[in-house]
Biopython code that builds the backbone (N, CA, C, O; Angstrom):
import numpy as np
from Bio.PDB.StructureBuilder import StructureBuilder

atoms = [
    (1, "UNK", "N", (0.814, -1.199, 0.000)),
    (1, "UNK", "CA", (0.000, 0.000, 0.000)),
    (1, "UNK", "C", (0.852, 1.254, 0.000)),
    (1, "UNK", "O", (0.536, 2.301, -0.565)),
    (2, "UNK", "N", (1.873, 1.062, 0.633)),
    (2, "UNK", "CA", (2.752, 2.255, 0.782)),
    (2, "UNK", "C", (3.372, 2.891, -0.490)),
    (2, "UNK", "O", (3.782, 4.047, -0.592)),
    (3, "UNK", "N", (3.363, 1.734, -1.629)),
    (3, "UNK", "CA", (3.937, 2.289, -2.844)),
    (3, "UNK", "C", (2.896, 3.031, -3.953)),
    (3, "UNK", "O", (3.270, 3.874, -4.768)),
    (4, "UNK", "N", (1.465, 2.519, -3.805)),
    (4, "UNK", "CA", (0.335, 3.099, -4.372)),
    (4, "UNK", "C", (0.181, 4.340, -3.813)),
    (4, "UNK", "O", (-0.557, 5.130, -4.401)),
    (5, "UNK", "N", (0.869, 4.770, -2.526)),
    (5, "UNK", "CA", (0.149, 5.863, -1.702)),
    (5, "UNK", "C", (1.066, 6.959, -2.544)),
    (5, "UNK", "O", (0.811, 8.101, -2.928)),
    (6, "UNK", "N", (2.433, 5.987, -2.687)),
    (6, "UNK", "CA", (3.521, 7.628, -2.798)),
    (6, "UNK", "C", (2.956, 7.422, -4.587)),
    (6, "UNK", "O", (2.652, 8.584, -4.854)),
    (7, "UNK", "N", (2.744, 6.790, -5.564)),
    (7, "UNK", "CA", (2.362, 6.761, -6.979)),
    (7, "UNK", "C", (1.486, 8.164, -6.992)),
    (7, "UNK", "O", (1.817, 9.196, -7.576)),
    (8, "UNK", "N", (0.131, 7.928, -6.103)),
    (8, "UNK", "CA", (-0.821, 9.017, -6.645)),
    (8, "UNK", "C", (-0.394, 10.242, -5.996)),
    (8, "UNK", "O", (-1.085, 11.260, -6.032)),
    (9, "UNK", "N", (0.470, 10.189, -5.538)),
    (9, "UNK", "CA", (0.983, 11.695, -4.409)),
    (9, "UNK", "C", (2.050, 12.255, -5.698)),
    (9, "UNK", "O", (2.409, 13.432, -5.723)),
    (10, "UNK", "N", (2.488, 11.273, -6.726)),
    (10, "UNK", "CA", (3.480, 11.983, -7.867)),
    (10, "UNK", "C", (2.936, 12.489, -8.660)),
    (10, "UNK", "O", (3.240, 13.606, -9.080)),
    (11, "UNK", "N", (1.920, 11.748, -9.102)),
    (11, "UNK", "CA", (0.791, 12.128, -10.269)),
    (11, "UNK", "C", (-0.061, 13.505, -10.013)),
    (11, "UNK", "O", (-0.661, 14.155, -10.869)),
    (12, "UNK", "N", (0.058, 13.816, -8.425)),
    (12, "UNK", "CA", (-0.658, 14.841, -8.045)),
    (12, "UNK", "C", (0.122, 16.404, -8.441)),
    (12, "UNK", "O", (-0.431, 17.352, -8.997)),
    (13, "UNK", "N", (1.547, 16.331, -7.973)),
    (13, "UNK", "CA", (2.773, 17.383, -7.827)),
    (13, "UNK", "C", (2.472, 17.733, -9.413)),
    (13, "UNK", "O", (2.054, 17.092, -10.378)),
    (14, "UNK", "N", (2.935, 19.189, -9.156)),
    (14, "UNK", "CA", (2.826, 19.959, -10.078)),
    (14, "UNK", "C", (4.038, 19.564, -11.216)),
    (14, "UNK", "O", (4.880, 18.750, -10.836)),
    (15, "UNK", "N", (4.119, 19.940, -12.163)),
    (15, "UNK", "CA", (5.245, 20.033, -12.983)),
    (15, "UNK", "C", (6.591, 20.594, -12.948)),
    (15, "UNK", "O", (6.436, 21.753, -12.563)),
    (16, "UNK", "N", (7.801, 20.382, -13.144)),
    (16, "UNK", "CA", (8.718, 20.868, -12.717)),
    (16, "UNK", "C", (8.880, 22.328, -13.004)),
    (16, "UNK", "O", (7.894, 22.817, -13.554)),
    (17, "UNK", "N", (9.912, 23.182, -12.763)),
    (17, "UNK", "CA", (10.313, 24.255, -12.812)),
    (17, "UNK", "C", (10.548, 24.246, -14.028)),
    (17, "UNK", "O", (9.597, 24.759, -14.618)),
    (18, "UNK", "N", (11.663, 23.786, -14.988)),
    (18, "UNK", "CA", (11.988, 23.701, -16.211)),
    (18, "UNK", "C", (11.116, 23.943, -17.200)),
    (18, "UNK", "O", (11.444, 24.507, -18.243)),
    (19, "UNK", "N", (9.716, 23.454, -16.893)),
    (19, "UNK", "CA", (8.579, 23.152, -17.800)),
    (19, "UNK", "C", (8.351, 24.523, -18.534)),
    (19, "UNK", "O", (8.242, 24.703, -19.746)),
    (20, "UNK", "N", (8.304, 25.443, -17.525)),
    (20, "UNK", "CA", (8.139, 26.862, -17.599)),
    (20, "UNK", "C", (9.263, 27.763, -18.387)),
    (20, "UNK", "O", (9.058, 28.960, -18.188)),
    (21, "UNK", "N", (10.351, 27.515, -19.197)),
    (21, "UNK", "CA", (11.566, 28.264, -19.037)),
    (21, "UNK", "C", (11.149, 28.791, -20.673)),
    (21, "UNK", "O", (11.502, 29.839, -21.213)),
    (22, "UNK", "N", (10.269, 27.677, -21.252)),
    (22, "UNK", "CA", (10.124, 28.869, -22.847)),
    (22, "UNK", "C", (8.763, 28.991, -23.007)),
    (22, "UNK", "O", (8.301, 28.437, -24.005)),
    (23, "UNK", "N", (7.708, 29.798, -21.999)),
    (23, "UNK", "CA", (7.074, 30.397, -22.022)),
    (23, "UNK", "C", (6.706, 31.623, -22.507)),
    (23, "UNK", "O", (5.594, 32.107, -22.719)),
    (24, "UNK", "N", (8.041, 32.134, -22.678)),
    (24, "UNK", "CA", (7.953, 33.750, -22.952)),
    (24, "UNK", "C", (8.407, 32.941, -24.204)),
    (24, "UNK", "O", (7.555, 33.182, -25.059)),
    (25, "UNK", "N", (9.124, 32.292, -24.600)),
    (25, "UNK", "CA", (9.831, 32.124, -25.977)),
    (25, "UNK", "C", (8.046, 31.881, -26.897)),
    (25, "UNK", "O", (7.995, 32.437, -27.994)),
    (26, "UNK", "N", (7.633, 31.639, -26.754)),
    (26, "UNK", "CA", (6.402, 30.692, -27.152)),
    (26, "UNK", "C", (5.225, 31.708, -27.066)),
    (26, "UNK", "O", (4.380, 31.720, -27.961)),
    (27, "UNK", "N", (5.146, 32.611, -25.948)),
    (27, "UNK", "CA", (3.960, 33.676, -26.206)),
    (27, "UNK", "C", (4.598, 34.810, -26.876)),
    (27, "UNK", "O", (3.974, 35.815, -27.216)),
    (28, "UNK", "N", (5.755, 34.645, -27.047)),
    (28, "UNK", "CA", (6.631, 36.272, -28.224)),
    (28, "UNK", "C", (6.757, 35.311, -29.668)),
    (28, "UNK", "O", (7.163, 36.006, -30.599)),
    (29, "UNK", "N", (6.554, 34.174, -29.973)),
    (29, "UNK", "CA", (6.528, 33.350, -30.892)),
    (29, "UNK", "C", (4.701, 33.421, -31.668)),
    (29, "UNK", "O", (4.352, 33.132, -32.812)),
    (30, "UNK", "N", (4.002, 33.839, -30.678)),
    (30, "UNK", "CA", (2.679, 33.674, -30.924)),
    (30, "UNK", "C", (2.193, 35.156, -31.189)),
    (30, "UNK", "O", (1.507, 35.404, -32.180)),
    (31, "UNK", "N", (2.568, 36.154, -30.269)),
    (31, "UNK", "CA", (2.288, 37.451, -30.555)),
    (31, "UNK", "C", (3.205, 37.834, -32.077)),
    (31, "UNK", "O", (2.524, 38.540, -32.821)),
    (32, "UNK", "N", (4.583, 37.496, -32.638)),
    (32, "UNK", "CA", (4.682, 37.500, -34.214)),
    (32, "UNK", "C", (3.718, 37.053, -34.982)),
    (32, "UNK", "O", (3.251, 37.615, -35.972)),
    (33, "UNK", "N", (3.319, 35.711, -34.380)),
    (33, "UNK", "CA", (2.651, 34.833, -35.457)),
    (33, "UNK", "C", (1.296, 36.071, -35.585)),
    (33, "UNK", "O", (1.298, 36.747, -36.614)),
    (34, "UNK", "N", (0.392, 36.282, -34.739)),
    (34, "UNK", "CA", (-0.688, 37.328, -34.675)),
    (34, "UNK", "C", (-0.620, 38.412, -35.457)),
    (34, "UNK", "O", (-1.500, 38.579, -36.301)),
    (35, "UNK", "N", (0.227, 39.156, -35.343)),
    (35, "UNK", "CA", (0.911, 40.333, -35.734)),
    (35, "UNK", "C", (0.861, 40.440, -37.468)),
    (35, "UNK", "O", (0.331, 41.210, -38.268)),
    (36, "UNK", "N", (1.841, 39.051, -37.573)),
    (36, "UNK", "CA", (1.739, 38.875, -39.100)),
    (36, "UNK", "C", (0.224, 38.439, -39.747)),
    (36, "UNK", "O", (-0.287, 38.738, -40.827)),
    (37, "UNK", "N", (-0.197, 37.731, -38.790)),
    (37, "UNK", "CA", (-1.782, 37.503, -39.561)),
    (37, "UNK", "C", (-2.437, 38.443, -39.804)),
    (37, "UNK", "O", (-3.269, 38.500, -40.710)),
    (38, "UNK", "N", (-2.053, 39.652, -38.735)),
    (38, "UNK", "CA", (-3.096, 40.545, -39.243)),
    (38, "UNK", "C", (-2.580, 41.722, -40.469)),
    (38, "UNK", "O", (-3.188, 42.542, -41.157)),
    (39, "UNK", "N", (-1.252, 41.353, -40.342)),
    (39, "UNK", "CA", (-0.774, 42.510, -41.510)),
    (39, "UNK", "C", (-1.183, 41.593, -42.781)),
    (39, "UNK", "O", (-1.380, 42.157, -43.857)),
    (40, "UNK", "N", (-1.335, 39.968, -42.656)),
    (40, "UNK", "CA", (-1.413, 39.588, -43.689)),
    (40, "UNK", "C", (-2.786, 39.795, -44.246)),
    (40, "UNK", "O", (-2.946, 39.729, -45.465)),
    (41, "UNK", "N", (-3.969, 40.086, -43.297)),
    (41, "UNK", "CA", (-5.172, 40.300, -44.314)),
    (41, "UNK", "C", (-5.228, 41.469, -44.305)),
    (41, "UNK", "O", (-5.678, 41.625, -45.440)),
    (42, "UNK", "N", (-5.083, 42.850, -43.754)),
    (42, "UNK", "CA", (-5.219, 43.988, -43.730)),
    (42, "UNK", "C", (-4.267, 44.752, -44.992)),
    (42, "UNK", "O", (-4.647, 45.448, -45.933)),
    (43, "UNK", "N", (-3.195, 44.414, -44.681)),
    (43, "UNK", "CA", (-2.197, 45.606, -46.105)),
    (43, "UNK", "C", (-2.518, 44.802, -47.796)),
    (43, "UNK", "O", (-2.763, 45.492, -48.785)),
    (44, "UNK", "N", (-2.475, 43.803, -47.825)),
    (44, "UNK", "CA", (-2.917, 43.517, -49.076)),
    (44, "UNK", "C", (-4.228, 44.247, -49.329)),
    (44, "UNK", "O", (-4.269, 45.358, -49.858)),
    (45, "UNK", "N", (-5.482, 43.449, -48.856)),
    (45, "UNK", "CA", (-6.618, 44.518, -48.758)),
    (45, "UNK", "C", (-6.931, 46.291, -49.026)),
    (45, "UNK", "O", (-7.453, 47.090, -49.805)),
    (46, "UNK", "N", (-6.221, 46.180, -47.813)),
    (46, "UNK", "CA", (-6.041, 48.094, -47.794)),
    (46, "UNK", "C", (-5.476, 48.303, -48.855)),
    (46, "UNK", "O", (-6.012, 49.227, -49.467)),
    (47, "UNK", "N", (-4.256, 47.672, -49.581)),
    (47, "UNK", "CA", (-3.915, 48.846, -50.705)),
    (47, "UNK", "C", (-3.978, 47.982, -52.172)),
    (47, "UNK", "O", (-3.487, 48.133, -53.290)),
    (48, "UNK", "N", (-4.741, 47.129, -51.609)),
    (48, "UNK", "CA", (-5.777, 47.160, -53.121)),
    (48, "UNK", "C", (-6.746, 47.695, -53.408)),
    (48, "UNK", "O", (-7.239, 47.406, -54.498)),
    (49, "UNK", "N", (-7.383, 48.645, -52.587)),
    (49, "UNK", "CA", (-8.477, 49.229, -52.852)),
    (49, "UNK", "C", (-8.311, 50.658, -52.719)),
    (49, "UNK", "O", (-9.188, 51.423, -53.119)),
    (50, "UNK", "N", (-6.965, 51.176, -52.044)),
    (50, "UNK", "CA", (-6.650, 52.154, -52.036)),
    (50, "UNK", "C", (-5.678, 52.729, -53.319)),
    (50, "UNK", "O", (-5.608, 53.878, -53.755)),
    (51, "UNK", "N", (-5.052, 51.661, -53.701)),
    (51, "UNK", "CA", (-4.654, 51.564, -55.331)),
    (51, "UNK", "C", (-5.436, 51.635, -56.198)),
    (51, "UNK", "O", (-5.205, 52.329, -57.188)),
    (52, "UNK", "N", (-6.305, 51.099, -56.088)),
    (52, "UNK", "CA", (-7.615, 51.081, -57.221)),
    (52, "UNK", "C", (-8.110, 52.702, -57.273)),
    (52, "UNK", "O", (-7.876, 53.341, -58.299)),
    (53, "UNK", "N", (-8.811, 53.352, -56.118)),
    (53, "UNK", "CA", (-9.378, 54.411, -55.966)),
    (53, "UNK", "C", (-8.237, 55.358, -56.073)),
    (53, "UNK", "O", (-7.787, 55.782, -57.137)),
    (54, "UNK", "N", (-7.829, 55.639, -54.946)),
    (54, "UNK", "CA", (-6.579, 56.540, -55.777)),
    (54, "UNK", "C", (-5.861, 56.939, -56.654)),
    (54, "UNK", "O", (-6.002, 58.006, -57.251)),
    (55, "UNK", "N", (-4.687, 55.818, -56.899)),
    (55, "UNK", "CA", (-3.738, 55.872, -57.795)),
    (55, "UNK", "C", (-4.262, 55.210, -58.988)),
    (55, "UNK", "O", (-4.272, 56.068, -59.871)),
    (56, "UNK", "N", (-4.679, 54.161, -59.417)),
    (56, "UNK", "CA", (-5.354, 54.076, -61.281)),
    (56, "UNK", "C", (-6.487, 55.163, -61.289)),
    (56, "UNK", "O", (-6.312, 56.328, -61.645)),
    (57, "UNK", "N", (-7.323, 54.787, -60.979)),
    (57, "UNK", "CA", (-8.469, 55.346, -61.287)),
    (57, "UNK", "C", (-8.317, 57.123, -60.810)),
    (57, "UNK", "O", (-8.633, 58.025, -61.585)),
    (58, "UNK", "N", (-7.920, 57.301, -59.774)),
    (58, "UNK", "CA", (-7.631, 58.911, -59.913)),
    (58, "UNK", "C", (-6.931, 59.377, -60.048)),
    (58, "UNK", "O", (-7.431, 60.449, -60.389)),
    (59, "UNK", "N", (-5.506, 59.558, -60.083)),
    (59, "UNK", "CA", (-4.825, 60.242, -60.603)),
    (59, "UNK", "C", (-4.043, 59.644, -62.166)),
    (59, "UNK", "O", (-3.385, 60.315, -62.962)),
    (60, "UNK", "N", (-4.350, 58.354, -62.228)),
    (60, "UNK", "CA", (-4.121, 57.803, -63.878)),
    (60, "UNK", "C", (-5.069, 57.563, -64.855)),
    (60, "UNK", "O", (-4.929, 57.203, -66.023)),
    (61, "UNK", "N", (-6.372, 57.897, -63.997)),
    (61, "UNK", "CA", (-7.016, 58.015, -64.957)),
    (61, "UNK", "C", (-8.003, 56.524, -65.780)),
    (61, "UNK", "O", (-9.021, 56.693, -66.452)),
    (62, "UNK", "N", (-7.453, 55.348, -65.529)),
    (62, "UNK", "CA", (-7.650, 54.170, -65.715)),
    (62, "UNK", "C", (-9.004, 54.128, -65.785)),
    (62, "UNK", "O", (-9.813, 54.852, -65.205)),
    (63, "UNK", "N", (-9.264, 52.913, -66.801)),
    (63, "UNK", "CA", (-11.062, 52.746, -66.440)),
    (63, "UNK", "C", (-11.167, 51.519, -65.005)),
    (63, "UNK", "O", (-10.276, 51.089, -64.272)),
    (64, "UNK", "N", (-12.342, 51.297, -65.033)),
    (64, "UNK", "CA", (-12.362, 50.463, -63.616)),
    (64, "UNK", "C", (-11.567, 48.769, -63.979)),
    (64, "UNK", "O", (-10.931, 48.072, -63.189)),
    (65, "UNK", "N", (-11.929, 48.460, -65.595)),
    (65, "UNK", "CA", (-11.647, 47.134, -65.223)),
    (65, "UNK", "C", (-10.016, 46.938, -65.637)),
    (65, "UNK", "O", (-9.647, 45.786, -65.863)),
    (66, "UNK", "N", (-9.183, 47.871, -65.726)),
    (66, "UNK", "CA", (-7.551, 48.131, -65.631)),
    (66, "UNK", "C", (-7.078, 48.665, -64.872)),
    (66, "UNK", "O", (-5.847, 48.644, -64.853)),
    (67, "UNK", "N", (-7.667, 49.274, -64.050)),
    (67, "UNK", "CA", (-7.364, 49.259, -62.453)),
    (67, "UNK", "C", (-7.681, 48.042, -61.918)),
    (67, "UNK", "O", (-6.755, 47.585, -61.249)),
    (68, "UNK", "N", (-8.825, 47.231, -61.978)),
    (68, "UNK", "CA", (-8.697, 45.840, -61.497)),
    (68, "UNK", "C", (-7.523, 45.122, -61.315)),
    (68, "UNK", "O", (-7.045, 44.501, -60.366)),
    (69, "UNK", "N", (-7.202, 45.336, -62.359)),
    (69, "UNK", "CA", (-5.882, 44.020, -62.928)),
    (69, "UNK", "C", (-4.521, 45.047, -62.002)),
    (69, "UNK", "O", (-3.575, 44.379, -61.585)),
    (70, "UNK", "N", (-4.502, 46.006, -61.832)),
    (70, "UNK", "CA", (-2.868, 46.461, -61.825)),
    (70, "UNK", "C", (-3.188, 46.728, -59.997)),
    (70, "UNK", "O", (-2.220, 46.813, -59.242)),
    (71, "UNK", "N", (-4.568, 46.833, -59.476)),
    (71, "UNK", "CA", (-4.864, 46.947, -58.147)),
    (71, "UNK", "C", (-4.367, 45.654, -57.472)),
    (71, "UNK", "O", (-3.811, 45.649, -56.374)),
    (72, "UNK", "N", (-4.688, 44.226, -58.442)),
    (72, "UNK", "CA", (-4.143, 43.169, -57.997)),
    (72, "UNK", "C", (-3.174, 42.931, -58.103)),
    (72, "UNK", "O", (-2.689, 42.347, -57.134)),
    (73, "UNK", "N", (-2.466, 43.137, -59.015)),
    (73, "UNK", "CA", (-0.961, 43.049, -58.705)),
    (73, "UNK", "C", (-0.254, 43.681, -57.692)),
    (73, "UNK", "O", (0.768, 43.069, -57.383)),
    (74, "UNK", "N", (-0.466, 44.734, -57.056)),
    (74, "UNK", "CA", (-0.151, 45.692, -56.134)),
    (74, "UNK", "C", (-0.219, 44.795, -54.870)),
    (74, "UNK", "O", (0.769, 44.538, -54.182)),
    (75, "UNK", "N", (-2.073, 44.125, -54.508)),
    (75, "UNK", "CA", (-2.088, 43.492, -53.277)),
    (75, "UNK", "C", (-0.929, 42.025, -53.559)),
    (75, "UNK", "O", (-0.429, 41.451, -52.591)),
    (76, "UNK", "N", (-0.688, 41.659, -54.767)),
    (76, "UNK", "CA", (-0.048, 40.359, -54.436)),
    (76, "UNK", "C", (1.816, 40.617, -54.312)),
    (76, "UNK", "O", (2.695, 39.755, -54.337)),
    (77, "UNK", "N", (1.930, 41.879, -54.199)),
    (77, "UNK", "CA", (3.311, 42.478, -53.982)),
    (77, "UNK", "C", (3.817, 42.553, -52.451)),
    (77, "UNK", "O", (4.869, 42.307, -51.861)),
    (78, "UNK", "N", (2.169, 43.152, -52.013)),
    (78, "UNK", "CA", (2.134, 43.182, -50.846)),
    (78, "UNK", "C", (2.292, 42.050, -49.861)),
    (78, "UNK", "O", (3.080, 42.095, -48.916)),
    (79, "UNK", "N", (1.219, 40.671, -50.230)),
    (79, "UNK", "CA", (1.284, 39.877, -49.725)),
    (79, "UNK", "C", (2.922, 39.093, -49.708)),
    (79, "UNK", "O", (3.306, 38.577, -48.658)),
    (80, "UNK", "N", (3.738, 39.071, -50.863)),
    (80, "UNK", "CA", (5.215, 38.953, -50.960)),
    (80, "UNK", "C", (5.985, 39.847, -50.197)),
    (80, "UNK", "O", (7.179, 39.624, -49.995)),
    (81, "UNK", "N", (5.293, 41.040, -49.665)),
    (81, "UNK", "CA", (6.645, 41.607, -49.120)),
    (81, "UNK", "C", (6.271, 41.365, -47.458)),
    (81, "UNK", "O", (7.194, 41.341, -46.643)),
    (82, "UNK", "N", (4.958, 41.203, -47.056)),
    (82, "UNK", "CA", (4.540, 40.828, -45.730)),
    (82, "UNK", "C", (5.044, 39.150, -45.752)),
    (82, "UNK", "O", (5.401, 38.985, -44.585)),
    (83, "UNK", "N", (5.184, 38.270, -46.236)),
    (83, "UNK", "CA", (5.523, 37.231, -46.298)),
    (83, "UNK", "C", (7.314, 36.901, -45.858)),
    (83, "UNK", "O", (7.670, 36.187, -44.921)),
    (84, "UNK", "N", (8.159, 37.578, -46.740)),
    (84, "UNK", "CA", (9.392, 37.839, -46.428)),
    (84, "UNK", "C", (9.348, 38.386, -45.343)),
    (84, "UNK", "O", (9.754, 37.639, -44.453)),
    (85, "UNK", "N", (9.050, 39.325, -45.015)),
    (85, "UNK", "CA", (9.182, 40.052, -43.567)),
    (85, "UNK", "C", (9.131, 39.351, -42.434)),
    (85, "UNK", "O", (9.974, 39.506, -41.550)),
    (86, "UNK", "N", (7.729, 38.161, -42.304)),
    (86, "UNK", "CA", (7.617, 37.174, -41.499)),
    (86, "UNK", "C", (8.800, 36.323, -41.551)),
    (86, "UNK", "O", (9.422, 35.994, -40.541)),
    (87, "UNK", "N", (9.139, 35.932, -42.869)),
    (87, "UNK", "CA", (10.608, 35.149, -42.651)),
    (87, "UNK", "C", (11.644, 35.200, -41.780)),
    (87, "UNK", "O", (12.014, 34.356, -40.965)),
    (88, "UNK", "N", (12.267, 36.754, -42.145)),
    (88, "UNK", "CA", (13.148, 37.114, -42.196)),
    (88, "UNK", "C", (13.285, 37.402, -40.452)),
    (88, "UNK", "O", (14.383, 37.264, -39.915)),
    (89, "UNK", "N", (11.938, 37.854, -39.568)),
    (89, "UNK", "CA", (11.554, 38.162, -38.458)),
    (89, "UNK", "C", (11.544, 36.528, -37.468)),
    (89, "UNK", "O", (11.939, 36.493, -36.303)),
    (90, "UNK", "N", (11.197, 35.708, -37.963)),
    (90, "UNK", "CA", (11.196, 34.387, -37.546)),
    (90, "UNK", "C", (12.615, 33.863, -37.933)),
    (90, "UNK", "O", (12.923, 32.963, -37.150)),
    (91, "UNK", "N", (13.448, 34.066, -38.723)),
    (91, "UNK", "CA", (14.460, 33.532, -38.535)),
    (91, "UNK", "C", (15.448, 34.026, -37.367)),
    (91, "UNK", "O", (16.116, 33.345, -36.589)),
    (92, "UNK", "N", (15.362, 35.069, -37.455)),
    (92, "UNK", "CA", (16.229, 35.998, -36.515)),
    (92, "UNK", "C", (15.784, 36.248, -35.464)),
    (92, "UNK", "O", (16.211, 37.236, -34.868)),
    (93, "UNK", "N", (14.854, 35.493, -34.937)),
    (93, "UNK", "CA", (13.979, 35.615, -33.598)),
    (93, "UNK", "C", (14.878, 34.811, -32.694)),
    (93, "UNK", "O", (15.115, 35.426, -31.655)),
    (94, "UNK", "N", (15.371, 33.800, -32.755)),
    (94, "UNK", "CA", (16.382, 32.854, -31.736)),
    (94, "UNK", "C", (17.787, 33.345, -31.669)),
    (94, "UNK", "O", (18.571, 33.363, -30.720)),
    (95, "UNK", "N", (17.916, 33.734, -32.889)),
    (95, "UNK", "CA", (19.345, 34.266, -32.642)),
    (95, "UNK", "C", (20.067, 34.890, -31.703)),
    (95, "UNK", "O", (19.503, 35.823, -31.132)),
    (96, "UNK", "N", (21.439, 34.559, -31.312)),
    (96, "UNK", "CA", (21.518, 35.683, -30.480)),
    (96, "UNK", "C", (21.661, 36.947, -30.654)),
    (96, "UNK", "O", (21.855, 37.499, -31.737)),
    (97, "UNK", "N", (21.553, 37.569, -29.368)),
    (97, "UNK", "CA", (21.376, 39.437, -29.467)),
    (97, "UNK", "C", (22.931, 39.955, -30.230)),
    (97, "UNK", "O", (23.066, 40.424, -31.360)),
    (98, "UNK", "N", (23.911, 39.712, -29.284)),
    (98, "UNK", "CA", (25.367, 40.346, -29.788)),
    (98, "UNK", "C", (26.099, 39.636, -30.682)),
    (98, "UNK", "O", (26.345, 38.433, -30.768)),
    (99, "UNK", "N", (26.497, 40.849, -31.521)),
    (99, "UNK", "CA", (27.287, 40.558, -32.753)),
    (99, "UNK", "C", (28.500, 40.649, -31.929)),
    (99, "UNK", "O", (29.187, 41.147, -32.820)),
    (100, "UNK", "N", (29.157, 40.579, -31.123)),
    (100, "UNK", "CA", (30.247, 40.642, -31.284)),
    (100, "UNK", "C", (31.168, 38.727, -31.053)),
    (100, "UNK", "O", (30.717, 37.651, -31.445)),
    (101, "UNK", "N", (32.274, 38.948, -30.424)),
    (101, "UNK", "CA", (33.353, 37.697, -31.028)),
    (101, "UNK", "C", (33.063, 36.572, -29.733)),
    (101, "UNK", "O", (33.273, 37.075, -28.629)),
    (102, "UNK", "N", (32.741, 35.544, -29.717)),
    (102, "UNK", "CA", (32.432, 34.888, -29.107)),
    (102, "UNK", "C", (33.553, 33.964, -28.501)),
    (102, "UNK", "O", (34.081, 33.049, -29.135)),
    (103, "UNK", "N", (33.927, 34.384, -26.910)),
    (103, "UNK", "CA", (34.957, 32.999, -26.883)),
    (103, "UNK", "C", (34.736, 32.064, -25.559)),
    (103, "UNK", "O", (35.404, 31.041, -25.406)),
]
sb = StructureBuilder()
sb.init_structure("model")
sb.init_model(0)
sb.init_chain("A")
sb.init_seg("    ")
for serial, (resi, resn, name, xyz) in enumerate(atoms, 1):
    if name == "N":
        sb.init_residue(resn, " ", resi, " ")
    sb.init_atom(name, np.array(xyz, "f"), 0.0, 1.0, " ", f" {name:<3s}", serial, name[0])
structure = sb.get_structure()
């Protein structure tokens, strides 16, 4: 009985200390991930329609359905340059801080 007693008394104890150590790594991993989701539906969006109205159609003059076409190309520039950015931000997220000489 004595060995069943100490079993459910382990199963009870909390998790170690360690468990906790990339918490912050993991909610600053999640607040990027967020961040980028939302630039990813918002700036494509926004300046496809702000391309469209503005720049073809008002100050170039464009009819509506050639502003279509060059409004979309604009958002899918966008979505390429928000895409890299996430990369480039996720790669360099672990890295370490100092450049300098390591010994």
């Amino acid at each position: 009985m004595d060995g069943s007693m100490k079993a459910s008394l382990d199963a009870s104890a909390p998790p170690p200390q360690y468990f906790r150590g990339n918490e912050s790594s993991l909610v600053s991993a999640l607040k990027t991930l967020l961040f980028f989701t939302i630039l990813m539906v918002t700036v494509p969006i926004g300046l496809y329609f702000a391309s469209k109205a503005y720049i073809f159609e008002g100050s170039m003059k464009m009819s509506s359905s050639d502003s279509y076409f060059y409004a979309a190309i604009v958002a899918v520039l966008a979505v390429h340059v928000v895409l890299a950015l996430f990369v480039y931000v996720a790669w360099n997220e672990g890295a370490p801080k100092g450049k300098g000489k390591h010994d």
